[in-house]
KOLFI-14166 format. One line per field, with one value per atom (N, C-alpha, C, O): atom name; x, y, z; residue number from 1. Coordinates in Angstrom, 1 decimal. Layout:
<nodes>
at CA,...
X X,...
Y Y,...
Z Z,...
i NUM,...
</nodes>
This chain:
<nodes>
at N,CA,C,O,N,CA,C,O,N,CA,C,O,N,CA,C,O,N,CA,C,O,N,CA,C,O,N,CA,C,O,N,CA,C,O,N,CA,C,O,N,CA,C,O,N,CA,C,O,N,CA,C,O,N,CA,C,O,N,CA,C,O,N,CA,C,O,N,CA,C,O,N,CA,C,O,N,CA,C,O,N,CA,C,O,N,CA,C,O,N,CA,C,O,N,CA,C,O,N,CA,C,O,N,CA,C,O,N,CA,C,O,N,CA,C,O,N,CA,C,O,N,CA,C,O,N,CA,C,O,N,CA,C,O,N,CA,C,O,N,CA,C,O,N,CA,C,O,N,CA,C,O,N,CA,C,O,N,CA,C,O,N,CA,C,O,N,CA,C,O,N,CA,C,O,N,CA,C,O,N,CA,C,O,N,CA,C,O,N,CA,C,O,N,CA,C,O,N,CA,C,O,N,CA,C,O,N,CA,C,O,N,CA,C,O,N,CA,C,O,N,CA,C,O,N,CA,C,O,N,CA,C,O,N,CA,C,O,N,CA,C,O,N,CA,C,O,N,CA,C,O,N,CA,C,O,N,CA,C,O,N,CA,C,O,N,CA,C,O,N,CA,C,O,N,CA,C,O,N,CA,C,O,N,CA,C,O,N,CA,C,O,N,CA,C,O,N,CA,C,O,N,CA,C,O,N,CA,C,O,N,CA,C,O,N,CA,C,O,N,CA,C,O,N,CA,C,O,N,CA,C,O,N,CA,C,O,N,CA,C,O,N,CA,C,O,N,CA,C,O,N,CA,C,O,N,CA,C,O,N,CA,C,O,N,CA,C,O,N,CA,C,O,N,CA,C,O,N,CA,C,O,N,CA,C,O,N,CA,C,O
X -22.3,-22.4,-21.1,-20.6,-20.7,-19.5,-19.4,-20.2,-18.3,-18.6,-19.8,-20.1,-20.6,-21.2,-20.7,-21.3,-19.2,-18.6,-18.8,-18.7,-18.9,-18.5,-19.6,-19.7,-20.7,-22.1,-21.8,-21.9,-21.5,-21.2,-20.5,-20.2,-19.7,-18.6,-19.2,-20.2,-18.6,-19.0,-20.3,-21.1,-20.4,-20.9,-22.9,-23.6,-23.2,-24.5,-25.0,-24.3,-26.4,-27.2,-27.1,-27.0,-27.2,-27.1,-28.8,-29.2,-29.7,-30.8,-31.5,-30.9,-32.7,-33.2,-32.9,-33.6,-31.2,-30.7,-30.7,-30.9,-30.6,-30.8,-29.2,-28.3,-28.8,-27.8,-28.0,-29.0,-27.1,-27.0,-26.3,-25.5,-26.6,-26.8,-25.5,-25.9,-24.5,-23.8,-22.9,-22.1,-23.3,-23.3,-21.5,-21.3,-20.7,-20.0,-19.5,-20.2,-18.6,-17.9,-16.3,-15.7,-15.8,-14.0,-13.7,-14.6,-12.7,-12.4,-12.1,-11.5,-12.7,-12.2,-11.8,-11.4,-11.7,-11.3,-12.8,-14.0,-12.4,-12.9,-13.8,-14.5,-14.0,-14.8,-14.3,-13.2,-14.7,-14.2,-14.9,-16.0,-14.5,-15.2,-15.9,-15.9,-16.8,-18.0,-18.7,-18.8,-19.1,-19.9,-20.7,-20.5,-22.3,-23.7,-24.2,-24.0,-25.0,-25.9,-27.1,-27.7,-27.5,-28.4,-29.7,-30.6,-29.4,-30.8,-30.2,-29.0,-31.0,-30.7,-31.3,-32.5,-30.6,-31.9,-32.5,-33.4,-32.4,-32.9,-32.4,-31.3,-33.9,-33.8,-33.5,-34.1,-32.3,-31.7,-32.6,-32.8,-33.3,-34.1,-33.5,-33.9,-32.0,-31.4,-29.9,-29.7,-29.1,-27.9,-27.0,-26.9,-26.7,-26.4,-24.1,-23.6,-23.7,-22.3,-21.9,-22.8,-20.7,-20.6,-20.5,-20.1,-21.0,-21.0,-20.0,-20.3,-19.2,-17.5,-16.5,-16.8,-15.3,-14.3,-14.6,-14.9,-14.4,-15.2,-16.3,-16.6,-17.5,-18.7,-18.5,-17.5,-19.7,-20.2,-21.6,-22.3,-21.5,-22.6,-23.8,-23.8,-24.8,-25.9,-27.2,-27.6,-27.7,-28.4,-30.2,-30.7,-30.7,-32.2,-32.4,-31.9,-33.1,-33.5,-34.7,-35.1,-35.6,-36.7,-36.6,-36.5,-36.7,-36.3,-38.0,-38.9,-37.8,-38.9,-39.0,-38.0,-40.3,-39.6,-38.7,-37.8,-38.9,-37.4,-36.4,-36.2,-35.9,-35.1,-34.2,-33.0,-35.1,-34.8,-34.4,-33.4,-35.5,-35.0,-33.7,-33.0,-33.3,-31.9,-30.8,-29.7,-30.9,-30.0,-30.3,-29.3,-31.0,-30.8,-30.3,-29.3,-30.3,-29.7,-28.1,-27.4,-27.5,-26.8,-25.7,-24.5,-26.4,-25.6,-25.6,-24.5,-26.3,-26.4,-25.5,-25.2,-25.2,-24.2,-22.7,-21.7,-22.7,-21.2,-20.9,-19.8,-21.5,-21.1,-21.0,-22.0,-20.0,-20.5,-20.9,-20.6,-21.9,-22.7,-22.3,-22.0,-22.4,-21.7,-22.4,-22.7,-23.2,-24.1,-22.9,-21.9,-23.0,-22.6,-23.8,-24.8,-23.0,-24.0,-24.1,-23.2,-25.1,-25.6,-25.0,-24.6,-24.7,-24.5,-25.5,-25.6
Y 27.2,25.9,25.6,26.4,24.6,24.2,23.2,22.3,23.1,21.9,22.3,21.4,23.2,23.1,23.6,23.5,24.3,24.3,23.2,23.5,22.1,20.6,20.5,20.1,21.1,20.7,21.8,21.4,22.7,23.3,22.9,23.5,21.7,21.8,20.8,20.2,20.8,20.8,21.7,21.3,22.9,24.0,23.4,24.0,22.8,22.8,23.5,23.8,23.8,24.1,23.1,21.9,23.5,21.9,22.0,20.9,23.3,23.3,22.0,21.2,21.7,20.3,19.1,18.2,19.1,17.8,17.4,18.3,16.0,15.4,15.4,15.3,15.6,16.0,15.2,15.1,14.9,14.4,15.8,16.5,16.0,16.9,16.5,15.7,16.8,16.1,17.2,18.0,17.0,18.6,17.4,16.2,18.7,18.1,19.0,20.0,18.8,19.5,19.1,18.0,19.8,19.7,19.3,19.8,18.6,18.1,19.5,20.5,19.4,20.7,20.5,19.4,21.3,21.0,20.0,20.4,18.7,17.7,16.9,16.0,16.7,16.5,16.1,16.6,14.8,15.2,14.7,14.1,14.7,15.2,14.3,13.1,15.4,13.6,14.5,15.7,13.4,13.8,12.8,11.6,13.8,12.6,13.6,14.8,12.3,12.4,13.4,12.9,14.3,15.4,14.5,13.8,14.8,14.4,13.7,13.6,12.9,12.3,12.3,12.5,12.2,12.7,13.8,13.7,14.9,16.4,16.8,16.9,17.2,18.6,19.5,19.9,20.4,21.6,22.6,22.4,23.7,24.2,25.4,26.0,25.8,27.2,27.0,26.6,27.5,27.3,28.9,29.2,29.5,31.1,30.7,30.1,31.4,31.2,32.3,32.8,32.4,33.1,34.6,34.8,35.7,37.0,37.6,38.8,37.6,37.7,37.1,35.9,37.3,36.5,36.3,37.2,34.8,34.5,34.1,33.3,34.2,34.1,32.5,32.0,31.9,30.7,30.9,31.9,29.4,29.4,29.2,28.5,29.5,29.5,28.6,28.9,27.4,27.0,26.5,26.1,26.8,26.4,24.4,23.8,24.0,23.2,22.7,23.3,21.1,20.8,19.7,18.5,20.6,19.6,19.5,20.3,18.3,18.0,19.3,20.0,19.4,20.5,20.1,20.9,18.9,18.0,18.6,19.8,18.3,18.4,19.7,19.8,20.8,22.3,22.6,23.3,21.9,22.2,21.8,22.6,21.0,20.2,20.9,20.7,21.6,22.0,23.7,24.4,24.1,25.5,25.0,25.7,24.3,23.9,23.6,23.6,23.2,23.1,24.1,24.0,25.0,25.8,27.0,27.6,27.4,28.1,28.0,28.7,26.5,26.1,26.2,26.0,26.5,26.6,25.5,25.5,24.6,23.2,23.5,24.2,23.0,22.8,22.0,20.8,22.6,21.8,21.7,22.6,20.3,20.4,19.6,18.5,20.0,19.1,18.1,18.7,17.2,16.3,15.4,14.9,15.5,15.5,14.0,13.2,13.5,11.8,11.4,12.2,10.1,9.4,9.7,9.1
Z 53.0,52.3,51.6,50.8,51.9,51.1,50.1,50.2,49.1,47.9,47.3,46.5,47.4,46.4,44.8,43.8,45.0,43.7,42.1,41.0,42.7,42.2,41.5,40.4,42.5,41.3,39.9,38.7,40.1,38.3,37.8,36.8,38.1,36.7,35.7,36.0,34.6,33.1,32.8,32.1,33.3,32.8,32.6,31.8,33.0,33.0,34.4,35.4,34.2,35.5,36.5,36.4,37.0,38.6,39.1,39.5,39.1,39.6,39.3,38.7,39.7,39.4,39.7,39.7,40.0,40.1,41.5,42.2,42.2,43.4,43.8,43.0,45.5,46.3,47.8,48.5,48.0,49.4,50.2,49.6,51.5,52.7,53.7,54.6,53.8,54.6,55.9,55.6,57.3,58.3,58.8,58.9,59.1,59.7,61.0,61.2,61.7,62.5,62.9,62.6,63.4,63.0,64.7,65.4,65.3,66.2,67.0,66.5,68.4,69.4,70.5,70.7,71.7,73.1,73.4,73.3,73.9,74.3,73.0,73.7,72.4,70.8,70.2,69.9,69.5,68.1,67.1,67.4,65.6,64.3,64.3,64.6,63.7,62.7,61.7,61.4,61.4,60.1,59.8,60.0,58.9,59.1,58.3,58.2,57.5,56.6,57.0,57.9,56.6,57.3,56.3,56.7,54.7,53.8,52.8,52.8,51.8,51.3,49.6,49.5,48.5,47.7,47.5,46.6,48.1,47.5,46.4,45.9,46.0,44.7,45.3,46.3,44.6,44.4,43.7,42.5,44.5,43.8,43.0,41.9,44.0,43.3,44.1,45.2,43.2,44.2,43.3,42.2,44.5,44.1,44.7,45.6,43.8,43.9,45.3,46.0,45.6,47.2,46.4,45.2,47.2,46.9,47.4,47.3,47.9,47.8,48.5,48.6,49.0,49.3,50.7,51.4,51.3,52.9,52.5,53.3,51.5,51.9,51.2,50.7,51.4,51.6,50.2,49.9,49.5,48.6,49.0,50.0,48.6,48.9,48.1,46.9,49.0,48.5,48.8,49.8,47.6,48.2,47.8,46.8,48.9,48.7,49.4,50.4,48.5,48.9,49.6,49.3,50.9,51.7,53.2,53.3,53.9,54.9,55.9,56.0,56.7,57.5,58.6,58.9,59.5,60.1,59.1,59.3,58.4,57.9,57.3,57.2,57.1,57.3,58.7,59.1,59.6,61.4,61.7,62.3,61.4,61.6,60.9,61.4,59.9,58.9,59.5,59.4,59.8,60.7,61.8,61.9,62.7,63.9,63.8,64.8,62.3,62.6,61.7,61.8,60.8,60.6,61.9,61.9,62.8,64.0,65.0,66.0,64.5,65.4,65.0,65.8,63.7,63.3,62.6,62.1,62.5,61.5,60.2,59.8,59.3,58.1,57.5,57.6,56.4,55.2,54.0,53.2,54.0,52.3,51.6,52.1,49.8,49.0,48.4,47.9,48.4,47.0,46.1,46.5,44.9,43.8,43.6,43.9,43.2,43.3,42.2,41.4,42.0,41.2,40.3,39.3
i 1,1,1,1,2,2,2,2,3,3,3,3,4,4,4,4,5,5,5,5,6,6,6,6,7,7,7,7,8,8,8,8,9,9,9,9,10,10,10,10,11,11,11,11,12,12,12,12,13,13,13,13,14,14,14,14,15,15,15,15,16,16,16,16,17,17,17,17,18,18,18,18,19,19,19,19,20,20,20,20,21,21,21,21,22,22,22,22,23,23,23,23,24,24,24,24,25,25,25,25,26,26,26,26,27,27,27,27,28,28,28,28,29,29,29,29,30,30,30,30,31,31,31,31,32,32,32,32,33,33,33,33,34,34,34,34,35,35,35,35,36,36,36,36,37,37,37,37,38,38,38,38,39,39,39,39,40,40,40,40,41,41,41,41,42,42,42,42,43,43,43,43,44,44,44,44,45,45,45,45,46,46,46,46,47,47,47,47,48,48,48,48,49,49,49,49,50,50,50,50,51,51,51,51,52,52,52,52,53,53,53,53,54,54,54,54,55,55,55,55,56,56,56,56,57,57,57,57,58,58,58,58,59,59,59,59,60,60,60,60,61,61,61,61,62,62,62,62,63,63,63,63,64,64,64,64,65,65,65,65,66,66,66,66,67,67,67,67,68,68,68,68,69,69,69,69,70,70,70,70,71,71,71,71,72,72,72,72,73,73,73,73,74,74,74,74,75,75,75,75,76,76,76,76,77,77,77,77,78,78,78,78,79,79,79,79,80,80,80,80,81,81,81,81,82,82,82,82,83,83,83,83,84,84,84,84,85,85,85,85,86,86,86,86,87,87,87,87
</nodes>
């Protein structure tokens, strides 16, 4: 998961708060990039910082089960996910 750094800063908890879902993928032989709205509006139920250097943050969220399917389908695939934090 990426960007989810942004939700900690100014040192509060981020848990509880609502996040947009955004899967992208990077331009390749024959392709190229896009990026889409996965969810919209999710509660962040836990978000765990990366457990060492390379790793990726980890987050729970309450999300539809469409919407878990789609978000396993596309981390399986190599895309990344990135939360940003709502207005």
């Amino acid at each position: 998961m990426a960007g989810a750094g942004a939700l900690t800063v100014g040192g509060g908890s981020p848990e509880g708060t609502r996040v947009d879902v955004v899967v992208s993928r990077q331009a390749g032989l024959g392709r190229s990039a896009e990026a889409r709205i996965a969810a919209t509006g999710v509660k962040l139920l836990a978000l765990r910082s990366p457990a060492g250097p390379g790793e990726g943050w980890t987050a729970t969220l309450a999300v539809t089960e469409q919407q878990a399917l789609s978000l396993i389908g596309a981390q399986s695939a190599g895309r990344e996910i990135r939360l940003l934090p709502r207005p």
